[in-house]
C-alpha positions in Angstrom: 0.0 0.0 0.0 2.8 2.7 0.8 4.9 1.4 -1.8 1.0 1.9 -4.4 0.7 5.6 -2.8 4.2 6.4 -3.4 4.4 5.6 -6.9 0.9 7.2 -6.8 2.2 10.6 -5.8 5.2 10.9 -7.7 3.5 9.8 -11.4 0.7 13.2 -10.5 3.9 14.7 -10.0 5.8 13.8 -12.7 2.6 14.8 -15.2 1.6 17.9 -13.3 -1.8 16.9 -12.5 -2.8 16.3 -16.0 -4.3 13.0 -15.3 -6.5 14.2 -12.6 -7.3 17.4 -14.7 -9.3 15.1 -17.7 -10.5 12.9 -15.5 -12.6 15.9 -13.8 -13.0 17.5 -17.1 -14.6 14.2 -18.6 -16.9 13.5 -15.5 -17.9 17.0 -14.8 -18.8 17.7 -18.9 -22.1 17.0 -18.6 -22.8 19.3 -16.0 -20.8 22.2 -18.0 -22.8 24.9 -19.9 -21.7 25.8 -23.7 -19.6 24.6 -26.5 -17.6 22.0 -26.3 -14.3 21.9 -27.3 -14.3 21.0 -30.9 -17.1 23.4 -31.1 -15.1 26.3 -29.7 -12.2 25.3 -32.4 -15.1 24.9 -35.2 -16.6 28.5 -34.2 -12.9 30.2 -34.1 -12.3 28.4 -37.4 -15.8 30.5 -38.7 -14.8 33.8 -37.6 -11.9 34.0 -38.8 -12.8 32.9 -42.5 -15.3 35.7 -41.8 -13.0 38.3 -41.0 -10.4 37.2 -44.1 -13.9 37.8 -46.3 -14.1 41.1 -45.1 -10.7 42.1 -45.7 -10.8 40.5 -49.2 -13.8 42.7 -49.9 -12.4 46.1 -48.8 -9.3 45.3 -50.7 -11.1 44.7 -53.7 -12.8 48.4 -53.1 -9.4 50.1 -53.1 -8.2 47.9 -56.2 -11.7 48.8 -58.4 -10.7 52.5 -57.2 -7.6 52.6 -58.1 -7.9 50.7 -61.2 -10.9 53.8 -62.0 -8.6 56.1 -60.9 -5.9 55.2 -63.2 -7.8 55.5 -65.9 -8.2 59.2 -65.7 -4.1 59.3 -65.4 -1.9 59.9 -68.1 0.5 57.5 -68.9 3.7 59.6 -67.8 2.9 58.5 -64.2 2.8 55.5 -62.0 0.8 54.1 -59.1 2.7 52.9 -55.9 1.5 51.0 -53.2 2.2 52.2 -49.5 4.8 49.4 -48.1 6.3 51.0 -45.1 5.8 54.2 -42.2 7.9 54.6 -39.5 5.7 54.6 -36.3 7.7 57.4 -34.4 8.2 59.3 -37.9 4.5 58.8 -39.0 4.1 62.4 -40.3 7.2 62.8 -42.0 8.3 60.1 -44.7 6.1 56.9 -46.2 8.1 54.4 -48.2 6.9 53.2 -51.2 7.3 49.7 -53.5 9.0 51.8 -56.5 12.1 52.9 -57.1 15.0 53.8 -59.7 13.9 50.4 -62.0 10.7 52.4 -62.6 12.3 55.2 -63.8 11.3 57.3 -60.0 14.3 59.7 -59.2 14.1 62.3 -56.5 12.1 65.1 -56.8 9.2 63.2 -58.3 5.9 64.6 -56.8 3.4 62.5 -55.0 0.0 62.6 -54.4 -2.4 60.5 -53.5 -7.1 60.6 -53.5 -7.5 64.5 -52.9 -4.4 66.1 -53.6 -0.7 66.9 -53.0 1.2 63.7 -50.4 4.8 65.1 -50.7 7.9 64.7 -52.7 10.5 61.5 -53.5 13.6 62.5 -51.5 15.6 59.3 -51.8 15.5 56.1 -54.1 16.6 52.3 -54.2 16.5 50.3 -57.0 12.9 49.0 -55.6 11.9 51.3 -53.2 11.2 55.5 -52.8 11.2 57.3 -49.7 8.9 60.1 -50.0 8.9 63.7 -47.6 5.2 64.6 -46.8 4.2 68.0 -46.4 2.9 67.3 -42.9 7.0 66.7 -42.5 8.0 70.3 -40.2 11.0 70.4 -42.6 9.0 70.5 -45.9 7.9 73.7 -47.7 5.5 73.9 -50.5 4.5 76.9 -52.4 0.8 77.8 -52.0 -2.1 80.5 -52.6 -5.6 80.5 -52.3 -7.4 79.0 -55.2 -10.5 82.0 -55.1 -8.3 85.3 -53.9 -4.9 84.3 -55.2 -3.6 85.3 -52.2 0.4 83.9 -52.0 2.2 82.0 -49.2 4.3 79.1 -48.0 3.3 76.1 -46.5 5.0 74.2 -43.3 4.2 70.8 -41.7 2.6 70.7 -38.4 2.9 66.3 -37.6 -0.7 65.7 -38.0 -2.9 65.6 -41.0 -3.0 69.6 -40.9 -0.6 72.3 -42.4 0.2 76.1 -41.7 0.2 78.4 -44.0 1.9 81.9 -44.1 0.5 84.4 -46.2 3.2 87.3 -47.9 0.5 89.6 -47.5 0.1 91.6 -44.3 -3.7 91.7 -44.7 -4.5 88.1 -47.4 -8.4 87.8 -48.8 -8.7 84.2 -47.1 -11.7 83.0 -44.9 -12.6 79.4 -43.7 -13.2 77.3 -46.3 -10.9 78.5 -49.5 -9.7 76.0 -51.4 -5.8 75.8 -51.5 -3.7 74.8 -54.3 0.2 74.7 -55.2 1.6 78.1 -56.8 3.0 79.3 -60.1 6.2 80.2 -57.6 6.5 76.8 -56.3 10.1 75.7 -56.9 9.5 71.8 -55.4 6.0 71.0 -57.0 3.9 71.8 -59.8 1.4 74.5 -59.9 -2.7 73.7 -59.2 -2.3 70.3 -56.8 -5.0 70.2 -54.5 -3.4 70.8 -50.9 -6.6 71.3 -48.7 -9.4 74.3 -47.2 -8.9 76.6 -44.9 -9.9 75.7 -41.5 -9.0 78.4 -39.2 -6.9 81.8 -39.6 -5.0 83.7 -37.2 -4.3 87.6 -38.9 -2.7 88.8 -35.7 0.2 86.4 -35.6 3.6 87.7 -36.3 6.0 87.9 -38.6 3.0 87.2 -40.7 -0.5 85.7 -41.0 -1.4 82.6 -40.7 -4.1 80.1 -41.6 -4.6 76.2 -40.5 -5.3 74.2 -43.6 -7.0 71.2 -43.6 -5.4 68.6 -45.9 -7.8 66.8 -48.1 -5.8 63.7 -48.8 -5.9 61.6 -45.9 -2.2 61.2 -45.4 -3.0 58.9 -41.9 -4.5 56.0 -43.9 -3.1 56.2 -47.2 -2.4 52.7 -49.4 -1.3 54.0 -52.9 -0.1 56.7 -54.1 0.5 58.5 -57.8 4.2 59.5 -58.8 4.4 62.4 -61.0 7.8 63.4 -63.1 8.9 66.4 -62.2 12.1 68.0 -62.0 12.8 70.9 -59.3 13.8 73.7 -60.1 16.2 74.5 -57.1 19.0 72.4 -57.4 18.7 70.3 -54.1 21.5 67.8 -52.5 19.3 64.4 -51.7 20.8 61.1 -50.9 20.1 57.8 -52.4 19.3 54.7 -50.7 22.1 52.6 -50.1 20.6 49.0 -52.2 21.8 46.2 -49.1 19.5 48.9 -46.6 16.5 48.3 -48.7 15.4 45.3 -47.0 16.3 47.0 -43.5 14.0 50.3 -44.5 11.0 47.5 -45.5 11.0 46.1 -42.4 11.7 49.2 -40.0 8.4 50.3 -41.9 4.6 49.6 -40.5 2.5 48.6 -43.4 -1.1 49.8 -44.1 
């Protein structure tokens, strides 16, 4: 008997309990409430092809828009998917799955559903790196589409811009519609930039006015790459080719 209660205690021991654990769980299942087990792993199994549906239908939205959308481009530009953000950079640079074997070089413009994204700053042989305009380094060229009223544009980290008018006293109120300028060194004139949301005529050294971007830079998943050549002569850096697969997966995708 000790010898039976030894050998006893030591094989729970040696298996953790896991004996004594099914042997409740099989007596005690017909008092238990729910799914049973291969149900629970039948139901997991539903939800989940449920949820792959659902993404397959939304990306098949953004491919039929895109594929209409293209069809209004001309054929000097190209389509690029969103591949890579940083997550502490998030307003300042998106990567993207084209580079210098498409033809992209830096300087190309970017834009994206509503208007103006930013500029390609640096390029691999598969991949761009693009400067947004949300970016507190970048500078874009701007007046208001109904006054003509003339100033520059700075980034502000979110999905809104500041604008500073040349004009002491500009024609603007909430809701102009504003567009690249003729005087635009970096981008072509007319893009789409965003409206007016709030101004601020008192501030010094000049006025100022919030825009409110109208491509939504925070979700974005393709963009369009325009050739364009800037006219200041800038010093940008290319993408060394072995750190192309480091900047992919330093990247969070869409």
């Amino acid at each position: 008997m000790v010898t039976l209660a030894i050998s006893s205690a030591w094989f729970l021991r040696y298996n953790d309990g896991a004996v004594l654990y099914e042997a409740y769980h099989w007596l005690t299942r017909p008092l238990q409430s729910g799914l049973s087990r291969e149900q629970q792993f039948e139901s997991s199994y539903i939800l989940e092809l449920q949820q792959r549906i659902v993404e397959l239908e939304n990306q098949n939205q953004v491919l039929q828009e895109l594929a209409s959308y293209q069809d209004t481009l001309p054929e000097s530009v190209a389509t690029a998917a969103v591949i890579g953000r940083s997550a502490d950079h998030w307003w300042q640079h998106i990567v993207l799955n084209r580079g210098s074997r498409d033809g992209i070089t830096p300087g190309y413009t970017v834009t994206g559903p509503g208007g103006l994204v930013g500029r390609v700053v640096a390029v691999s042989p598969n991949t761009s790196r693009v400067l947004i305009i949300t970016d507190p380094t970048s500078r874009v060229g701007a007046k208001v589409s109904r006054s003509r009223a003339m100033g520059v544009i700075r980034g502000q980290t979110n999905n809104r811009v500041v604008m500073e008018f040349f004009d002491k006293f500009p024609d603007v109120k909430a809701g102009d519609v504003v567009v690249t300028s003729s005087y635009s060194r970096l981008f072509p004139k007319d893009i789409a930039v965003g409206r007016v949301e709030s101004i601020d005529l008192t501030k010094s050294p000049a006025p100022e006015a919030t825009i409110q971007l109208s491509a939504p830079l925070s979700v974005l998943e393709w963009v369009v790459i325009h050739p364009f050549e800037p006219l200041e002569s800038v010093d940008i850096p290319t993408i060394p080719e072995q750190l192309e697969a480091d900047e992919e997966s330093d990247g969070v995708g869409p």
